[in-house]
C-alpha positions as CSV (number, residue, x, y, z in Angstrom):
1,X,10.2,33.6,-14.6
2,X,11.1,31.0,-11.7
3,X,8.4,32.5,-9.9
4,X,5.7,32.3,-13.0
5,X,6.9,28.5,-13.5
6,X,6.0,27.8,-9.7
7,X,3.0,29.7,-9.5
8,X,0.4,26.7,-10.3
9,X,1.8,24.6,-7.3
10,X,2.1,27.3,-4.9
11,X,-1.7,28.1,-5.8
12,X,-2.4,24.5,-5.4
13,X,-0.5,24.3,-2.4
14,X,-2.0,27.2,-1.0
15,X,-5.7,25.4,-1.7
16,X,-5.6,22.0,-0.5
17,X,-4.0,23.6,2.9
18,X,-7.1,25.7,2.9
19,X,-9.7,23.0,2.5
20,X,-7.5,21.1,5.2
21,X,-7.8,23.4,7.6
22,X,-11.7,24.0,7.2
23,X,-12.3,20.1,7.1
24,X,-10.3,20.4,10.0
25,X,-12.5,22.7,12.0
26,X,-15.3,20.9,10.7
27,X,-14.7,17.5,12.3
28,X,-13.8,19.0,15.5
29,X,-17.2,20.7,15.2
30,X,-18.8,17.2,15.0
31,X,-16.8,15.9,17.2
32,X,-18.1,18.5,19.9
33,X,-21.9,17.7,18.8
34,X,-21.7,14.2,19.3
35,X,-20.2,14.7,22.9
36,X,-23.1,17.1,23.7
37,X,-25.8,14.5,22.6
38,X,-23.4,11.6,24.6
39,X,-23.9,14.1,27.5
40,X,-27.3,14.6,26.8
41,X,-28.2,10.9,26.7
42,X,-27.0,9.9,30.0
43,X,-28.4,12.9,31.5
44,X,-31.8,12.1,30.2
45,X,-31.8,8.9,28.8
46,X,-30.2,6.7,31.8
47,X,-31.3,3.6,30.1
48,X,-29.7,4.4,26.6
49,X,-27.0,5.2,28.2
50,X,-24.4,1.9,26.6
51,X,-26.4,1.9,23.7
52,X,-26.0,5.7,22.9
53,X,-23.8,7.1,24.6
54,X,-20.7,5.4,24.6
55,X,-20.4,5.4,20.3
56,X,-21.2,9.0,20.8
57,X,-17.8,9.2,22.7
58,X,-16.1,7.2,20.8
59,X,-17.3,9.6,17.4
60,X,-16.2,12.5,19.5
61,X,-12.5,11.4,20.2
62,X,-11.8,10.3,16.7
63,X,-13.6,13.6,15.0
64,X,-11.9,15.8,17.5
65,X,-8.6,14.3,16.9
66,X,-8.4,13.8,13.3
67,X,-9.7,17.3,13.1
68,X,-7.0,18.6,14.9
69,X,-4.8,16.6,12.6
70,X,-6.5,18.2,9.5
71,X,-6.1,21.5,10.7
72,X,-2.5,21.3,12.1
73,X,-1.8,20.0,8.5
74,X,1.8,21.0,7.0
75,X,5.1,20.3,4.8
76,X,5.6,16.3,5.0
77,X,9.0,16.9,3.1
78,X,12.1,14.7,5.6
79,X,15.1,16.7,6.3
80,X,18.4,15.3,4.9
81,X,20.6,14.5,7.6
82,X,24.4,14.0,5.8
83,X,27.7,12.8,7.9
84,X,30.5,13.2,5.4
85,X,32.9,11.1,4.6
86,X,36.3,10.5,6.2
87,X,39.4,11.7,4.1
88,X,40.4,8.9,2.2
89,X,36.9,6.8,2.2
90,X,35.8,5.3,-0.6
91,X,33.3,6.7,-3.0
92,X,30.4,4.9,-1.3
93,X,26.9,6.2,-0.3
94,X,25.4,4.3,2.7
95,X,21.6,5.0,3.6
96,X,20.3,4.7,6.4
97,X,16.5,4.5,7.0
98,X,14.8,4.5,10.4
99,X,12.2,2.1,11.8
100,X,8.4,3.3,13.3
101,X,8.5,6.1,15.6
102,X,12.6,5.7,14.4
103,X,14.2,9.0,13.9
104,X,17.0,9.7,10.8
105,X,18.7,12.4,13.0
106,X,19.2,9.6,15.9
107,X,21.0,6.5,13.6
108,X,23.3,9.7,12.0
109,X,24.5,9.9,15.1
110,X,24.2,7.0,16.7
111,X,25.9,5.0,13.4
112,X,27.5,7.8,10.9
113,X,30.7,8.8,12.8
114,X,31.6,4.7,12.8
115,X,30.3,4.7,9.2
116,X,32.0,7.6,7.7
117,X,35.6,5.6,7.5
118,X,33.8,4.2,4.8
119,X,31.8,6.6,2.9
120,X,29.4,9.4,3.2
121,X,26.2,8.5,5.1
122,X,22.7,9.8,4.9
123,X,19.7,9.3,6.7
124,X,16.4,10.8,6.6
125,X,14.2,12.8,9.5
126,X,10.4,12.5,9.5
127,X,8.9,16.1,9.8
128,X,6.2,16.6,12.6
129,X,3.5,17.5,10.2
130,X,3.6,13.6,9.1
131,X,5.3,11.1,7.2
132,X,5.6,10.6,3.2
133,X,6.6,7.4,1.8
134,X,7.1,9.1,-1.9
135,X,8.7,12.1,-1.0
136,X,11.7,9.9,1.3
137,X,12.1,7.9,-1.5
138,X,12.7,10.9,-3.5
139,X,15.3,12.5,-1.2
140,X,17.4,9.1,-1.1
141,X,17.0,9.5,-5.0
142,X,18.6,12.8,-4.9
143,X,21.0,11.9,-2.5
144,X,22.0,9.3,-4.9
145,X,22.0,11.7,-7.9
146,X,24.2,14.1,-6.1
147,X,26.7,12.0,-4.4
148,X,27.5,10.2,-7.4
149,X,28.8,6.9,-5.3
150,X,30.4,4.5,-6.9
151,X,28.8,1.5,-4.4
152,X,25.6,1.6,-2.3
153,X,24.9,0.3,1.3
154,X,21.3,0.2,2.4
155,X,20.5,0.0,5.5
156,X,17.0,-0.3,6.5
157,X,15.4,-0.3,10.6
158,X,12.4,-2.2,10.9
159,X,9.5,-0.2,8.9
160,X,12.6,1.2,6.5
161,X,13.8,-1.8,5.5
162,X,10.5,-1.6,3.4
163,X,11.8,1.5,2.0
164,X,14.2,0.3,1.1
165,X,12.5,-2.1,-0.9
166,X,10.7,0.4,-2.4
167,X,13.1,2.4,-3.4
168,X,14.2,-0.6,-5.5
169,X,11.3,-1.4,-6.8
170,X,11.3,2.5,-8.1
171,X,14.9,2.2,-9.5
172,X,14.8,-1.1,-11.6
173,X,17.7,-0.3,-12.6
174,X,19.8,0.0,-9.0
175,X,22.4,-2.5,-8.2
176,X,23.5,-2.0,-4.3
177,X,26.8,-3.7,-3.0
178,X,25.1,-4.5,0.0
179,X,21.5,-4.5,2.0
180,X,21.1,-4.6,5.6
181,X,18.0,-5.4,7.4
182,X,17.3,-4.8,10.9
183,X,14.2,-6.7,11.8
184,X,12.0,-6.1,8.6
185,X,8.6,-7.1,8.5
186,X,8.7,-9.0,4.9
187,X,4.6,-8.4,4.9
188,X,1.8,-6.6,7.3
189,X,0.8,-10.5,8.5
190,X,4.5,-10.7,9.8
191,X,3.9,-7.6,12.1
192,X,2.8,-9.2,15.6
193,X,1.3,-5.9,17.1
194,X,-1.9,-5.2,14.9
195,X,-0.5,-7.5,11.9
196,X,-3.7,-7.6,8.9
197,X,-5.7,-5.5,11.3
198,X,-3.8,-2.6,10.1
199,X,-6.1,-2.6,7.3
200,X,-8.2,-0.2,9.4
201,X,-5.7,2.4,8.3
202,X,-6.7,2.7,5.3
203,X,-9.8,5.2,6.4
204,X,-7.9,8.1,6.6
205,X,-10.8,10.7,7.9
206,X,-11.2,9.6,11.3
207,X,-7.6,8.0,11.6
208,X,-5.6,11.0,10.5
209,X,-3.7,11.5,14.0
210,X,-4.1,15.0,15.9
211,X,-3.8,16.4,19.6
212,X,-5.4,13.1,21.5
213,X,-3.8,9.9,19.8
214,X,-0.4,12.2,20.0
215,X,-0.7,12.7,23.3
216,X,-1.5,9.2,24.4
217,X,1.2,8.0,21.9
218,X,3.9,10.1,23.8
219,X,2.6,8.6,26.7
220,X,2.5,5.5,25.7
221,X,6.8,5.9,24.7
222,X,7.2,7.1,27.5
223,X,6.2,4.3,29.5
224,X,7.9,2.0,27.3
225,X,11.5,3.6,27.1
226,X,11.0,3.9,31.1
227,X,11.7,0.2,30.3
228,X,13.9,0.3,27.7
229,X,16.4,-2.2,27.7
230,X,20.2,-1.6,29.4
231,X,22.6,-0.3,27.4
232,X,26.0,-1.9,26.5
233,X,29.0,-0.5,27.1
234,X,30.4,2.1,26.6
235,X,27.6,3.2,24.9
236,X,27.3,7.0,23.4
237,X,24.8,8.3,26.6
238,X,24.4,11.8,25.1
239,X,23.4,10.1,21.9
240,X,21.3,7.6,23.6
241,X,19.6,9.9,25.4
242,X,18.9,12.3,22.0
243,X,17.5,9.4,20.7
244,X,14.9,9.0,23.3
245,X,13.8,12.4,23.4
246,X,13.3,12.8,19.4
247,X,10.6,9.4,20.1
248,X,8.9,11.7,22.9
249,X,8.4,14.2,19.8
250,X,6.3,11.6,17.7
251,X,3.1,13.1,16.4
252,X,-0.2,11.3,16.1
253,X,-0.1,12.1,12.3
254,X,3.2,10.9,11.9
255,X,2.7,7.4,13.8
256,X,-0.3,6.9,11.6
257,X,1.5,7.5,8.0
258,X,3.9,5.1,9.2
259,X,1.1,2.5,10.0
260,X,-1.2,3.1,7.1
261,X,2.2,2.5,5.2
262,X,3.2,-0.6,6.8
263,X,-0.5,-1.5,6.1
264,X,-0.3,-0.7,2.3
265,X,3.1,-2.1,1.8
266,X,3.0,-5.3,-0.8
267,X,5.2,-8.2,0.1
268,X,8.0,-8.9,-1.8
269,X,7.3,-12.0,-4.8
270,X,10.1,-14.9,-4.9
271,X,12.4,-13.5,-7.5
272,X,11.5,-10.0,-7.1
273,X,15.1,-8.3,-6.4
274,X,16.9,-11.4,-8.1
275,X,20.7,-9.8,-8.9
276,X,19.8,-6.2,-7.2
277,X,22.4,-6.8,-4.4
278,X,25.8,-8.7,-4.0
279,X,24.7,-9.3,-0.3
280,X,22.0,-8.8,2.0
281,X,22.0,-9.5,5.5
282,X,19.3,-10.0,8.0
283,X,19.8,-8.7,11.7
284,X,17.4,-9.9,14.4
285,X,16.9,-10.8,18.2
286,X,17.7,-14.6,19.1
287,X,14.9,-16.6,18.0
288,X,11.8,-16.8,15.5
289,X,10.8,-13.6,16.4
290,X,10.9,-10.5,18.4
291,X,8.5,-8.2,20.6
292,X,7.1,-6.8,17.3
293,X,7.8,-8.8,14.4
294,X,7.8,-12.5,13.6
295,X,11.3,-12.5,11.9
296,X,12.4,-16.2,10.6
297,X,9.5,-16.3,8.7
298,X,10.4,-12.3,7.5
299,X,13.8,-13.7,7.0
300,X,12.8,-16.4,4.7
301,X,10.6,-14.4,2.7
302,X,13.4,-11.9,2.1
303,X,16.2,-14.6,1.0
304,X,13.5,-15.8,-1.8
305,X,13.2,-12.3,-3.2
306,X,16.7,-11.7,-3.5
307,X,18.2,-14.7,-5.3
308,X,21.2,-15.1,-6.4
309,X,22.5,-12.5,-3.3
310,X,24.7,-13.6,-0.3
311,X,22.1,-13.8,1.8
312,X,23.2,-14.0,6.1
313,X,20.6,-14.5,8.4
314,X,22.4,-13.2,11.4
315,X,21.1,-13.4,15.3
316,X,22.5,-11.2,17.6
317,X,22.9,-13.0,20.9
318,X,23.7,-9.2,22.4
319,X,20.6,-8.2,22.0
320,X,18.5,-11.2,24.1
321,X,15.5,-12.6,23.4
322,X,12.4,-10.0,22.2
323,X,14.1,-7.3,21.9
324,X,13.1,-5.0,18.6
325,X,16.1,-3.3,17.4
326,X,17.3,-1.5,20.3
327,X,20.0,0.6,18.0
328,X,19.8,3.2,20.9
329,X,21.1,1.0,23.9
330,X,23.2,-1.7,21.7
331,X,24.5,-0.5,18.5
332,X,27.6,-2.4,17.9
333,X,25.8,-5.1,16.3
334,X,24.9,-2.8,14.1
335,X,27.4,-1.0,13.0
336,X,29.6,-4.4,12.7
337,X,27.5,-5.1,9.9
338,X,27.1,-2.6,8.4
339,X,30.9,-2.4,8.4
340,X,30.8,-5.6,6.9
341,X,28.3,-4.7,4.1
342,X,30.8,-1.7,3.2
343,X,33.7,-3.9,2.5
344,X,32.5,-7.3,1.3
């Protein structure tokens, strides 16, 4: 019988993998063309050559890669990290949801042990095959549903502080003790790298992420944590270090659900969470802003949507100017208030 009941889904499952996978192949095949004609045009057509030849390319790399996106399509489901509680903690939950290119398995580790005095912790870990706004919501839903807590702590990094949002917005009827944002872009303007631009997302055909933008996206991390900023110390290195190479795992698929995401995400209205949390505190670099997002004026926008909250707009001189929460190299911050959130 279980397997009657499931039957329609797995046939539907089973089909729109299919049709993936051949619209997959498909792309790549026009992808190919257009590089052949490209080809063609400068060897023939020498004075076409910036007229013709270069959109040719540039059709070729985006087919080829969303192609190989399509086709390499798979289970989006995140995997429930869960640090249990200490003996003796309270019956709290705390969630923890990670930033762009962030990783659940890395703040678990980084932050749960520190946590777990103080209640059972979960956070969430994008899959390779891409990343699913509904379907994290729904596992912090169930994690809710089977933990039972009797207080919440949210904790959101960056692009999950908006999940966090929208998990609330989902659950009207959720009151949290606490919410802690690291750095959250309160709307797409507020994001300085790309900001409205982002827009562009929302064609997923030729922006779908596959073998190229992957591999220029690892490249491109590992440039920047080449230059990632010192740690503090005492610092967890093995952890640290776990943390870096997760980021060097980033697909192409994955970076762009998170951006077409952070694109679609609606800014939250004055009002909006009025009495959904006792306190909500706001964690940034030194400054109105940081090397990704402008956060006073993030900051502001998130105090007016949760009236009547304790709302602490808190600068972390440790971190310096610019940085973008650098959980990974200085994490004490961090857990200090979410510490804070827990009892309070």
């Amino acid at each position: 019988m279980l397997i009657r009941a499931h039957l329609p889904s797995l046939i539907g499952v089973i089909i729109v993998d299919l049709l993936s996978r051949i619209l997959g192949i498909g792309m790549v095949v026009i992808g190919l063309l257009a590089l052949l004609l490209a080809v063609y045009a400068i060897r023939r057509y020498k004075r076409l050559l910036k007229l013709v030849s270069l959109p040719l390319i540039i059709l070729s790399v985006l087919c080829v890669d969303a192609g190989t996106g399509y086709a390499g399509r798979g289970d989006t489901s995140p995997r429930t990290i869960t640090v249990t509680a200490a003996k003796n903690a309270p019956n709290q939950l705390i969630l923890l949801f990670h930033g762009y290119n962030g990783n659940g398995q890395s703040l678990a580790t980084i932050l749960g042990a520190k946590l777990a005095t103080h209640g059972t912790v979960v956070a969430f870990e994008p899959g390779t095959k891409g990343y699913d706004s509904d379907k994290v919501l729904a596992a912090a839903e169930q994690a809710i549903k089977t933990n039972r807590p009797s207080e919440i702590v949210l904790y959101g990094e960056s692009l999950g502080g908006m999940e966090v949002m929208e998990l609330l917005r989902r659950n009207p009827d959720l009151h949290v003790r606490s919410v802690v944002f690291n750095a959250t872009p309160s709307t797409v303007g507020n994001v300085k790298l790309g900001g409205s631009a982002l827009k562009v997302l929302d064609t997923p055909v030729l922006l779908h992420g596959g073998l190229i933008s992957t591999e220029i996206l690892r490249a491109n991390l590992a440039k920047d944590l080449g230059n990632a900023p010192s740690p503090e110390k005492g610092v967890d290195e093995v952890a640290r270090q776990q943390a870096y190479g997760a980021m060097r795992q980033v697909t192409g698929r994955t970076a762009f659900d998170e951006l077409r995401f952070i694109a679609n995400f609606s800014s939250p209205r004055p009002d909006e969470f009025v009495g959904r949390a006792d306190t909500v505190y706001y964690l940034h670099a030194p400054g109105t802003s940081d090397s990704t997002v402008k956060t006073a004026a993030s900051s502001n926008d998130l105090s007016k949507a949760f009236t009547h909250a304790r709302f602490v707009d808190d600068p972390i001189p440790e971190w310096g100017p610019d940085l973008h929460c650098p959980t990974p190299e200085r994490p004490t911050p961090v857990i200090n208030e979410l510490l804070a959130a827990s009892q309070g």
